[in-house]
C-alpha positions in Angstrom: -35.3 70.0 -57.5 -37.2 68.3 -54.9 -36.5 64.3 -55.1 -39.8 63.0 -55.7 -40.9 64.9 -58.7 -41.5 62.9 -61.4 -41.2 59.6 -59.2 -43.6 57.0 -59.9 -44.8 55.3 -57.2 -45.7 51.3 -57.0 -46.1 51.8 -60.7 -49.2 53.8 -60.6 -49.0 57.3 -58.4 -46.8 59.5 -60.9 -45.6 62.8 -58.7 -46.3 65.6 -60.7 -46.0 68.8 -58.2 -45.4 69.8 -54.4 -48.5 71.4 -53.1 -48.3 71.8 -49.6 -46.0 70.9 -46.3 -46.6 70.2 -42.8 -44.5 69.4 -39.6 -44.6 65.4 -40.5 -45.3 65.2 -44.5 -44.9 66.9 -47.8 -48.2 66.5 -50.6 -48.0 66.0 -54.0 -50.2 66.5 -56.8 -50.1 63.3 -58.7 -51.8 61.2 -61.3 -52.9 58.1 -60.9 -52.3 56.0 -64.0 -54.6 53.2 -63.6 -57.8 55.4 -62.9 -56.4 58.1 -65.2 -57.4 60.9 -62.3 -55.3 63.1 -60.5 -54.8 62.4 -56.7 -52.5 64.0 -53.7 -50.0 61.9 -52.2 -48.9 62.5 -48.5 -45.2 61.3 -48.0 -43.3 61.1 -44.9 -40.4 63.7 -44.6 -37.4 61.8 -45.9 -35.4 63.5 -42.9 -38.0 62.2 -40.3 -38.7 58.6 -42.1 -35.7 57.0 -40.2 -37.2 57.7 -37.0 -39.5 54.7 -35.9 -41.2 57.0 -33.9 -42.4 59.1 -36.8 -43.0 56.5 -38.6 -45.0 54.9 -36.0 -47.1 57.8 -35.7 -47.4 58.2 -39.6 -48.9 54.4 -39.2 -51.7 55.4 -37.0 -52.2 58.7 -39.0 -52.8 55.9 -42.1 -54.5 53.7 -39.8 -57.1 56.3 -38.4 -57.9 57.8 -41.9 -58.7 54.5 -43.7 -61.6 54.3 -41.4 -63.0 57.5 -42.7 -66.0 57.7 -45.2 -68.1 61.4 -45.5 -69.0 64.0 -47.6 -67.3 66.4 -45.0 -64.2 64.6 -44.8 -61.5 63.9 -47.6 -61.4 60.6 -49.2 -58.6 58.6 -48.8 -58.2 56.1 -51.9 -54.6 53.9 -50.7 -52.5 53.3 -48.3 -48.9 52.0 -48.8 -46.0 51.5 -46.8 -42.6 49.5 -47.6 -39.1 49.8 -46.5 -38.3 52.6 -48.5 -41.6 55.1 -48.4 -44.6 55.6 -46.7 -47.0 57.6 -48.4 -51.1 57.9 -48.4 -53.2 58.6 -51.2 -56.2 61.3 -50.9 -58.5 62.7 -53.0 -57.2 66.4 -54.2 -59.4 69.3 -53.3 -60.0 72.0 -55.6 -60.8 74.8 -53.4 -59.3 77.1 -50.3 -58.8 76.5 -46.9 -61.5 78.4 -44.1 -58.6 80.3 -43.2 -57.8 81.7 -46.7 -61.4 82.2 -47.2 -62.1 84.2 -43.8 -59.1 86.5 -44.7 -60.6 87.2 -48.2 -63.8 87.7 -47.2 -63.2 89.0 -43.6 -66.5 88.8 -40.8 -69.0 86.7 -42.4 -72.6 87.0 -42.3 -73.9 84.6 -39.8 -75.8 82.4 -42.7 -72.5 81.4 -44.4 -71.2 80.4 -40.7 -73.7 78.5 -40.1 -73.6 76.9 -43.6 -69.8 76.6 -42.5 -70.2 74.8 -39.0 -73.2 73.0 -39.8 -71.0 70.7 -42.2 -67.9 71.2 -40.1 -69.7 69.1 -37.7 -71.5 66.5 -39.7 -67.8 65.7 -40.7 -66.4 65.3 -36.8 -69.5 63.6 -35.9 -68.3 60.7 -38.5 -64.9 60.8 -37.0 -66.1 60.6 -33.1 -68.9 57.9 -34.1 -65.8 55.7 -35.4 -63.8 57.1 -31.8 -61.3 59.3 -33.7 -60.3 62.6 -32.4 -59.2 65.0 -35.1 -57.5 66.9 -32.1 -56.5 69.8 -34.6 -59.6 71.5 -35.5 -58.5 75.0 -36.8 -59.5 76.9 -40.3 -56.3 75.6 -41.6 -57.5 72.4 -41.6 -61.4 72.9 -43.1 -61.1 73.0 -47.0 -63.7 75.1 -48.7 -64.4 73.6 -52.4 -65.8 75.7 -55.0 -69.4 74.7 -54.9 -69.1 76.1 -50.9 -69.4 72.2 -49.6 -66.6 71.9 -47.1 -64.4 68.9 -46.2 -63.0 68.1 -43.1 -58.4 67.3 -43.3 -55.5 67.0 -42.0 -55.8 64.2 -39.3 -52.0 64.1 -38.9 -51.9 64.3 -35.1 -55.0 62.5 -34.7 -55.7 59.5 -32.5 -57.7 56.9 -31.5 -60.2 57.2 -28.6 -58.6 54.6 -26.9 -54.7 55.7 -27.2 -52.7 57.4 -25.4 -52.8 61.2 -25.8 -50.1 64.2 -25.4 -50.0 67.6 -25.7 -47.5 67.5 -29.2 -45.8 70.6 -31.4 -48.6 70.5 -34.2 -50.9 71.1 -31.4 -49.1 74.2 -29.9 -48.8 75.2 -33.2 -52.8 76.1 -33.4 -52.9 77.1 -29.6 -55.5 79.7 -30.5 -57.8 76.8 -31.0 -57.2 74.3 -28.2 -58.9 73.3 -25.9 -58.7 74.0 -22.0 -57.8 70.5 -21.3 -56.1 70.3 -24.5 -53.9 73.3 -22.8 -53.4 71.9 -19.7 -52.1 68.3 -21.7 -54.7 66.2 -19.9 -56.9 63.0 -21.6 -58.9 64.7 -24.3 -62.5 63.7 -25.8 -64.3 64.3 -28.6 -65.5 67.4 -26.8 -62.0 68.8 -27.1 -62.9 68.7 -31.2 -65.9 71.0 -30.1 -64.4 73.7 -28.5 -61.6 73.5 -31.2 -64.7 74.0 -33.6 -66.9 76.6 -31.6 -63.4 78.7 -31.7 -63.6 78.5 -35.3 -67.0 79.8 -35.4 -66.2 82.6 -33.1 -64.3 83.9 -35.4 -66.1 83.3 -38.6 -69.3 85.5 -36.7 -66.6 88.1 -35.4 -63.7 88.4 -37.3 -61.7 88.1 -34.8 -60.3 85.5 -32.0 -61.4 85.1 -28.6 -57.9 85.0 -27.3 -54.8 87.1 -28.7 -50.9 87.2 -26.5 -47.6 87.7 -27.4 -46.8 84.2 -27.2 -48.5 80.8 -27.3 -47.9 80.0 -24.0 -50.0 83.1 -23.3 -52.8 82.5 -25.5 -52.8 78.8 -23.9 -53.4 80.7 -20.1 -56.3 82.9 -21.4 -58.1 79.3 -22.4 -57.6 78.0 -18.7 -58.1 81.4 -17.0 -59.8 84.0 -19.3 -63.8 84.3 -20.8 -64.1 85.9 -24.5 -66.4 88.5 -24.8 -69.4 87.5 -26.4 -69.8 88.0 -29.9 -72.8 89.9 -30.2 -70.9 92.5 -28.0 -68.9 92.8 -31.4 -71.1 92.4 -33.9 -75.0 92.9 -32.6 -77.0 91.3 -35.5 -75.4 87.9 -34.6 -78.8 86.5 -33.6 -78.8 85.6 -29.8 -79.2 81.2 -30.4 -76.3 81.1 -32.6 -74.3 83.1 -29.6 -75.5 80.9 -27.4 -74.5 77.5 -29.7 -71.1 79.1 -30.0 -70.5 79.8 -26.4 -71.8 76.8 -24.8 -69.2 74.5 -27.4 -66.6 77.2 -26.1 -67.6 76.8 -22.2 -64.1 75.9 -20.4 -65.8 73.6 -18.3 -66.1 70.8 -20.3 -69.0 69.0 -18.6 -71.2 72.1 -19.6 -69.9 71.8 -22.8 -71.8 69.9 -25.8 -71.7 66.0 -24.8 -71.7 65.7 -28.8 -71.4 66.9 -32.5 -74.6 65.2 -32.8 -76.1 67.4 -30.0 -74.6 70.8 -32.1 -76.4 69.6 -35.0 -79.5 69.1 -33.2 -79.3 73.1 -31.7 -78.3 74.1 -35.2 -80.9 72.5 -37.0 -83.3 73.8 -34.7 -82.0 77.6 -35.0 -81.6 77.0 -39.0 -85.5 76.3 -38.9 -86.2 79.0 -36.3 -83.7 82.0 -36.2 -85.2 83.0 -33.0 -85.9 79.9 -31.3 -85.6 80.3 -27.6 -82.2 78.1 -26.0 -82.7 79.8 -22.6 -81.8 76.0 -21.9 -78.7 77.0 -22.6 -78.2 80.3 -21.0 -79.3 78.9 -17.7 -76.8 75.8 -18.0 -73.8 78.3 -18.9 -74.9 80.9 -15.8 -76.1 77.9 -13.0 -72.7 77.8 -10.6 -71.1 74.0 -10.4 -70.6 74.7 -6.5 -70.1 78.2 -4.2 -66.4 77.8 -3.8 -66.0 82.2 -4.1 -62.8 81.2 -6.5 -64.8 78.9 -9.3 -64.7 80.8 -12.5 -67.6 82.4 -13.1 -69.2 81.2 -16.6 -69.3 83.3 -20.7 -72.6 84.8 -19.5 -72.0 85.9 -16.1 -68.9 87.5 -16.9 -70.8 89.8 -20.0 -73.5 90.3 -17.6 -71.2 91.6 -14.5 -69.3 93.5 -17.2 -72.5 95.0 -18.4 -73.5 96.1 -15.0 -70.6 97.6 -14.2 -70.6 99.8 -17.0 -73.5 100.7 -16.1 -73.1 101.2 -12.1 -69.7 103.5 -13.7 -72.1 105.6 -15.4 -74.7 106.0 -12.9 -72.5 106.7 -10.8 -70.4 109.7 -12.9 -74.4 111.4 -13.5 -74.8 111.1 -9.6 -71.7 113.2 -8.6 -72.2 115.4 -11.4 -75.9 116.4 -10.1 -74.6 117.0 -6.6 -72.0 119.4 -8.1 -74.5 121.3 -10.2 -77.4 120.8 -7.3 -77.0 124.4 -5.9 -76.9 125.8 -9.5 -79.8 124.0 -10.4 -81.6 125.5 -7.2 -81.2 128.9 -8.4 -82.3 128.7 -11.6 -85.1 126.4 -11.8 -88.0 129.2 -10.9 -87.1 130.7 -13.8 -86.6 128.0 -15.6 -90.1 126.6 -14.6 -91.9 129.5 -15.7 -89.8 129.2 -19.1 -91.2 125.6 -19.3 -94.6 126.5 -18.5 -94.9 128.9 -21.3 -93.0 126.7 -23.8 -95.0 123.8 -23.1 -98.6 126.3 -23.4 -97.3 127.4 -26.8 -96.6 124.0 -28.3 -100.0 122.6 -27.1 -101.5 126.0 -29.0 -99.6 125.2 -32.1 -99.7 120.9 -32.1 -102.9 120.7 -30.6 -103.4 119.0 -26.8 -104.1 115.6 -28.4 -100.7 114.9 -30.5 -98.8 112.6 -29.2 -94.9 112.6 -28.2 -92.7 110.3 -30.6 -90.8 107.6 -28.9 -86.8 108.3 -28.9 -86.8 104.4 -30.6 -89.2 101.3 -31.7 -89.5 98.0 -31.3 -89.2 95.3 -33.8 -92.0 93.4 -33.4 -92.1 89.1 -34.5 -92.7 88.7 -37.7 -92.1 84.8 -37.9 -95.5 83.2 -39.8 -97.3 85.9 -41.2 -97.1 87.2 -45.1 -95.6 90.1 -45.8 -99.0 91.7 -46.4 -99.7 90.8 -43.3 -96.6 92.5 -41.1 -97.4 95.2 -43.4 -100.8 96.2 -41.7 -99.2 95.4 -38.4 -100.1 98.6 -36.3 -96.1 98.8 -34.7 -94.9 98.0 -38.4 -97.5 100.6 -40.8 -96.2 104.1 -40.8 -92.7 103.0 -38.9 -90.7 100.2 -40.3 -90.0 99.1 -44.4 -90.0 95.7 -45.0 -87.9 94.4 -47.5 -87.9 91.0 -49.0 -84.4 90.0 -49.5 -84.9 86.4 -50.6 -87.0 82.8 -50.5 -86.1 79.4 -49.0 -87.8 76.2 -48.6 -88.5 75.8 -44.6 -91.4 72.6 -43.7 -92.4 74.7 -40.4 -94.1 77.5 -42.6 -96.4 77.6 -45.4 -95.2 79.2 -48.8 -95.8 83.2 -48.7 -94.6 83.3 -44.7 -91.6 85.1 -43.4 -89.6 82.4 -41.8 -86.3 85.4 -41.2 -85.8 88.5 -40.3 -83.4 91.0 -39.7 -83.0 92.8 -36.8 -84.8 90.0 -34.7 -87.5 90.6 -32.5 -87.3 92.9 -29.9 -84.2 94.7 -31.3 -84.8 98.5 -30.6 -84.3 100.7 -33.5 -83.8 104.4 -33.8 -82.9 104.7 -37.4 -82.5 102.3 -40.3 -86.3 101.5 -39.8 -85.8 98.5 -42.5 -86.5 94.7 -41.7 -85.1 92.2 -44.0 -87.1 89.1 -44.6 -86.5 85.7 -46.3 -90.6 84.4 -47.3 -90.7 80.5 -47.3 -91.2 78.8 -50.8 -92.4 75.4 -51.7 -89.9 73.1 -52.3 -88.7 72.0 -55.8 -88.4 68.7 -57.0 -85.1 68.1 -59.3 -85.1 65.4 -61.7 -82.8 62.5 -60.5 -79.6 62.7 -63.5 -78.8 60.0 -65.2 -75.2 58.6 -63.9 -75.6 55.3 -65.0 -71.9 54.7 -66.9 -70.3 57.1 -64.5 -67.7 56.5 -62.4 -68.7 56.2 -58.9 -66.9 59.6 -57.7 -67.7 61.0 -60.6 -71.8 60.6 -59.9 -71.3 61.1 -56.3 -70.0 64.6 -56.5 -72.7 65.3 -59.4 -75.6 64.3 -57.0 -73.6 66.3 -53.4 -73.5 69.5 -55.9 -77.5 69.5 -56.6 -77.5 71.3 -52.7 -80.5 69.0 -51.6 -78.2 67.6 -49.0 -78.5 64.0 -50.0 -78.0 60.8 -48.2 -76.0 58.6 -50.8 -75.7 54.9 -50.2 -74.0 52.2 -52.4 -74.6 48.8 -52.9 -71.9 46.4 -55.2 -73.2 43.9 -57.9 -70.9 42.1 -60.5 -71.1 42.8 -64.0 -70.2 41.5 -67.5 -71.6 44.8 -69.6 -69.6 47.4 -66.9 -66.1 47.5 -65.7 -65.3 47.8 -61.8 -66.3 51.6 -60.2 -68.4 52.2 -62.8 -72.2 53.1 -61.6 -75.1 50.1 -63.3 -78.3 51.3 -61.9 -79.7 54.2 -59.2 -82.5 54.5 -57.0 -84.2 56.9 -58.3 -84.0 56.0 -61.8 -82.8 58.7 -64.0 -85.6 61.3 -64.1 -87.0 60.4 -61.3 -87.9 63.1 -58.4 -85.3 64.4 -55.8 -85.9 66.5 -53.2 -84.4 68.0 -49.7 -82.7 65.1 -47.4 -83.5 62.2 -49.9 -81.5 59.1 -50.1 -80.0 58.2 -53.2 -78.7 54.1 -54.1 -75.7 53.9 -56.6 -75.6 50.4 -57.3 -71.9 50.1 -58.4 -70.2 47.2 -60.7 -67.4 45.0 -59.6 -66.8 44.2 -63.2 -67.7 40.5 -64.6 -67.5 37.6 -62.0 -64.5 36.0 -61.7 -65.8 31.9 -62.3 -63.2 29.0 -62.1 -62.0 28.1 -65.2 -60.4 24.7 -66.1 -56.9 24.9 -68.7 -57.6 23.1 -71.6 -54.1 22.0 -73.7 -53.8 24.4 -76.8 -50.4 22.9 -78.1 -50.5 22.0 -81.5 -53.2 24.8 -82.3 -52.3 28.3 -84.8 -51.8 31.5 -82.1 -55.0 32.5 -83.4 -56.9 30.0 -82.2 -55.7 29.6 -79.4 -56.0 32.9 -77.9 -59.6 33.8 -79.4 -60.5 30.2 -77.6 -58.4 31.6 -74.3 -60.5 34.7 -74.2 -63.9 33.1 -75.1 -63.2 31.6 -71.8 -62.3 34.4 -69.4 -58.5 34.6 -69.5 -56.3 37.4 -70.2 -54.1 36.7 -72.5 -50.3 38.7 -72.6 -47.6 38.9 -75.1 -46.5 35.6 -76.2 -43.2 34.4 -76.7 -41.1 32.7 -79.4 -39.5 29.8 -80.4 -37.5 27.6 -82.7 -38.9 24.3 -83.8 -39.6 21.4 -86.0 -43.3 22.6 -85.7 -44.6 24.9 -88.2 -44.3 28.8 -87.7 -47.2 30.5 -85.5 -47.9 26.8 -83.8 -48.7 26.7 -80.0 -45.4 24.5 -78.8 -46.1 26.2 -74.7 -48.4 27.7 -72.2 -47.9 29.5 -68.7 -50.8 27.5 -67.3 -51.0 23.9 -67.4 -53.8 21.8 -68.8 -56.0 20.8 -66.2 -55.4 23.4 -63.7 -57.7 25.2 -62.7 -57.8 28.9 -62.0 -60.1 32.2 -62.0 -61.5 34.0 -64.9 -59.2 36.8 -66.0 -55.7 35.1 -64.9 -53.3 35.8 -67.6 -52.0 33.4 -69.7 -48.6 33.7 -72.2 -48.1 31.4 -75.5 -44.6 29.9 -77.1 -45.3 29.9 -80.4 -42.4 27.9 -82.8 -41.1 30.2 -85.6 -39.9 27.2 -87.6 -36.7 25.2 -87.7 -33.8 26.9 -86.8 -31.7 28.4 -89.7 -28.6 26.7 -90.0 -26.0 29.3 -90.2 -23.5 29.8 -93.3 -19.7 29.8 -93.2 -17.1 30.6 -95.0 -14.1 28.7 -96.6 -11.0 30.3 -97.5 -9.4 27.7 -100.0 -5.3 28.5 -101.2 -4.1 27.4 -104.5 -1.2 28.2 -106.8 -1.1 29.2 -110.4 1.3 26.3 -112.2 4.6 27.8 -113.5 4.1 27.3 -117.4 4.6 29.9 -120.5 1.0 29.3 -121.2 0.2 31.1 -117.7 3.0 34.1 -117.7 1.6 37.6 -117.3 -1.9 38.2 -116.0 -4.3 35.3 -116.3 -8.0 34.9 -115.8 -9.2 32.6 -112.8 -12.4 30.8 -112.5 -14.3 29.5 -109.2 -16.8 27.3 -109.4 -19.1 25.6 -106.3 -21.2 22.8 -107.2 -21.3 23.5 -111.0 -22.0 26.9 -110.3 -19.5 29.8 -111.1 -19.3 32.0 -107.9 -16.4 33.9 -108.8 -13.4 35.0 -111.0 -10.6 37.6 -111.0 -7.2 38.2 -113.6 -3.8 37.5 -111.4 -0.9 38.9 -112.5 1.6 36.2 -112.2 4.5 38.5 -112.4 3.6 39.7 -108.8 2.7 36.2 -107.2 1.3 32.7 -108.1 -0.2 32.3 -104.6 -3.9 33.0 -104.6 -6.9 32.6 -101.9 -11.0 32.9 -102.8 -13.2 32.5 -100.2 -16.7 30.2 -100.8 -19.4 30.1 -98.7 -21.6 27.1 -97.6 -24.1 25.8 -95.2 -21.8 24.6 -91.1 -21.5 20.9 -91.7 -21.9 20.7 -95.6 -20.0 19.5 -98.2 -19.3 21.4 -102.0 -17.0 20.3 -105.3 -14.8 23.4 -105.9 -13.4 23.6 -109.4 -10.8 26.0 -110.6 -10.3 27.1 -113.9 -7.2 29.4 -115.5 -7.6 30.6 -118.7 -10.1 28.2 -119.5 -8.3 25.5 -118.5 -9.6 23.1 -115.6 -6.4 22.7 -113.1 -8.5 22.5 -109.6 -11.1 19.7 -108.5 -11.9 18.9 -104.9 -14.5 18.3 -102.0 -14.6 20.7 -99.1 -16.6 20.9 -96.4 -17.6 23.7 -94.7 
């Protein structure tokens, strides 16, 4: 049974299960019993914890994640480290890694990849704006939770900006996702994190990698020296912008890569607004040559052009020799064949009438962006040709409710069958009514108000409070009912329980318990379990205190009571007292003994003198006191004295 299991940890993190391992750390699912909520706990391998290099790098891992605050990156709640264990607290994540997700649900539709990457980066552009590098940016490391937001983990071989960097294991281990530079073991960026994440959206629109070997060594090579085909040569209803986004976070050239995640975001947004927005932008910076040097690899575009063209020139070239071959053949028959032709083509004008015209091999799909549906409807390349079906509604600013703001195939796609466009119409936006979370804990109203999907901005402000206890949401901004809509920004204004004012010790000796600790916590203080005493003061009297009078300390210190329970009992003893029964006729055969203490008879017995005359009885008294014995046998007094006990 693993070690830790049922460990509690600084008297709080209680390890409950092992839910996951990596090449530095194990994770538990724990409880944490002050907050009464479950948590994961990332401890450093026992076998690696005596290594101060490990340890080191487990310290920077702590340091570097503490710094971290976003919607699309897990929480971290504590951080402890002591001689013994080093261990970092996270929130747990209910949900599925991208990985597990893209092998469930295989190629995705390129709205859930964009809904993917979009908050993929939102979460790296926090990291780089604090200068961390995840370095590590693979579906492995992108949790999917079950209302589809993603979070951003794993920064175990992360590092500062600013530190020194190495090409380690953990990174070789996800060589399908690293960088050129990262490859070559050179000073990364935050544009390494990029093409990390562009890789991941490869795939996601794809269902495949850009870069398969036998080994990672040979995978590494294809990032220096290979170009991916480009995914809408696998999978053509990949609109052309998002190929373009994907390809220019993916160029190996890292100065024609993004400069930033904020700069993905801003082509995303764009294309999220405007499926066909035009980034030739982009398509000229990927294709324009850095220099004319005749061995500079040539760029994503160029090399799916040249490939294109050659095809091409292959098959041109094929119908060329094959018309020379059959050019005699041709020769001989093509009088006759003429004449066939001629009469063919007088016979279908007789039938069709001169004035039909010939139907095109394929059509056009023409822009539909802006109008209604009515509208494409009348369109003359649309009526008669193409269906339009409406497939959904979204709320877009740049159109007017009733508009087509998508459509699929894109404009300009050529079409010979499956004449149907799918269209998403805009809609106006709906207001939601602002929940009431006052009461709430402060996670508990934050993950309420992220799972509305209006994408909100939520700030937090921090006010003392006598009515709620610490983490505990007082007031929001909206107020409950209150409007919400897309992009908003929301205030939690969260309690740091009551304010903690100086409070000067009073003496409560000589006061009952009661009164003392109901005047104790009238003033702020906690009061604990007291303790007891013997005394000459009466039971339940305050004879102690923890703090003294006159000091003075802050509201909720604790405080502990000696209370007397009385004098002390004086303990009893006993007094074994010998005597003999006198040798007379009068006390032959079994007589009857007496014992008397203090006037009081405490005892008797018959002794049968024909065994023994020796006799002991034990009394019992009060240590230190003094009692009159008296013995009687038969009735007869024979034994008077003082003892003391």
């Amino acid at each position: 049974m693993d070690q830790y299991i049922g460990k509690m940890l600084d008297n709080r993190y209680e390890l409950l299960e092992l839910i996951g391992s990596g090449g530095m750390a194990n994770v538990y699912k724990a409880k944490c019993h002050r907050l009464n909520r479950m948590v994961a706990v990332k401890i450093l391998k026992s076998d690696l914890a005596d290594s101060e290099d490990f340890r080191r790098r487990f310290r920077e891992e702590s340091k570097v994640i503490a710094q971290l605050s976003h919607a699309n990156v897990v929480s971290v709640y504590d951080v402890s480290r002591n001689s013994d264990l080093e261990y970092i607290v996270m929130e747990i994540i209910e949900g599925i890694t991208l990985k597990q997700y893209m092998e469930r649900r295989g190629r995705m539709d390129w709205r859930e990849a964009l809904h993917f990457i979009t908050q993929t980066m939102r979460g790296l552009s926090h990291a780089h704006s604090r200068g961390i590098i995840h370095r590590d940016i693979k579906p492995q490391n992108i949790m999917v939770l079950r209302d589809g937001s993603v979070k951003v983990a794993d920064f175990g071989i992360a590092c500062l900006a600013d530190t020194s960097q190495t090409l380690t294991q953990e990174a070789l281990g996800s060589v399908h996702y690293i960088s050129p530079e990262q490859a070559r073991g050179d000073r990364m960026d935050a544009r390494s994190d990029i093409y990390s994440a562009g890789v991941v959206l490869y795939e996601m629109l794809t269902g495949r990698l850009p870069f398969e070997g036998d080994s990672a060594v040979s995978v590494a090579i294809q990032h220096l020296s290979s170009v991916p085909l480009p995914p809408r040569d696998i999978n053509p209803d990949i609109p052309e912008a998002l190929e373009l986004i994907c390809m220019k976070a993916m160029s190996p050239n890292i100065d024609k890569r993004y400069a930033s995640a904020e700069a993905v975001l801003e082509d995303l947004e764009k294309f999220r607004k405007d499926p066909s927005v035009d980034l030739d932008h982009i398509r000229l910076d990927l294709q324009e040559k850095a220099n004319e040097d005749p061995t500079q690899p040539i760029a994503v575009t160029e090399a799916a052009a040249a490939a294109r063209a050659a095809k091409r020139q292959m098959e041109q070239e094929e119908n060329e020799a094959e018309k020379k071959k059959n050019q005699k053949l041709i020769a001989m028959i093509v009088g006759a064949f003429a004449a066939l032709v001629l009469l063919g083509f007088v016979i279908f004008k007789v039938v069709t009438g001169f004035n039909a015209q010939q139907e095109p091999d394929s059509f056009v799909v023409p822009h539909l962006l802006g109008k209604t549906v009515e509208e494409a409807e009348e369109l003359p390349e649309i009526k008669g040709i193409f269906t339009i079906e409406v497939v959904g509604s979204k709320v877009n600013e740049s159109y007017k409710p009733g508009e087509i703001i998508e459509q699929t195939p894109l404009a300009g796609v050529s079409r010979k069958s499956n004449l149907v466009i799918s269209v998403y119409v805009c809609v106006e936006e709906e207001a939601k009514s602002m929940p009431s979370l006052v009461g709430q804990k402060f996670q508990q109203a934050k993950v309420q108000l992220l799972n509305m999907g209006l994408n909100l901005k939520i700030t937090d402000e921090h006010e003392f409070s006598d009515k709620y206890e610490e983490g505990v949401v007082i007031s929001t901004t909206p107020a409950a009912n209150g409007e919400l809509r897309e992009g908003n920004t929301v205030l939690l204004v969260v309690s740091k329980g009551p304010e903690k004012k100086p409070v000067t010790i009073p003496s409560f000796l000589e006061m009952t318990i009661e009164e003392a600790a109901l005047k104790a916590e009238g003033m702020g203080l906690k009061v604990e379990s007291h303790k007891t005493e013997y005394s000459a003061k009466p039971a339940g009297t305050v004879i102690g205190q923890s703090l003294e009078a006159t000091t003075e300390v802050e509201q909720g210190t604790s405080i502990v009571f000696t209370v007397s329970q009385g004098p002390e009992p004086i303990p009893t003893v006993d007094y074994a007292y010998s005597y003999s029964i006198p040798e007379t006729e009068e006390y032959t055969g079994v007589v009857r003994v007496e014992f008397r203490q203090n006037n009081s008879i405490v005892g008797s017995r018959e002794v049968d003198t024909a065994v023994s005359r020796e006799d002991v009885f034990t009394f019992t008294g009060d240590q230190g006191t003094t009692a009159d014995i008296v013995i009687y046998i038969n009735g007869n007094q024979e034994i008077s004295e003082r003892i003391t006990f």
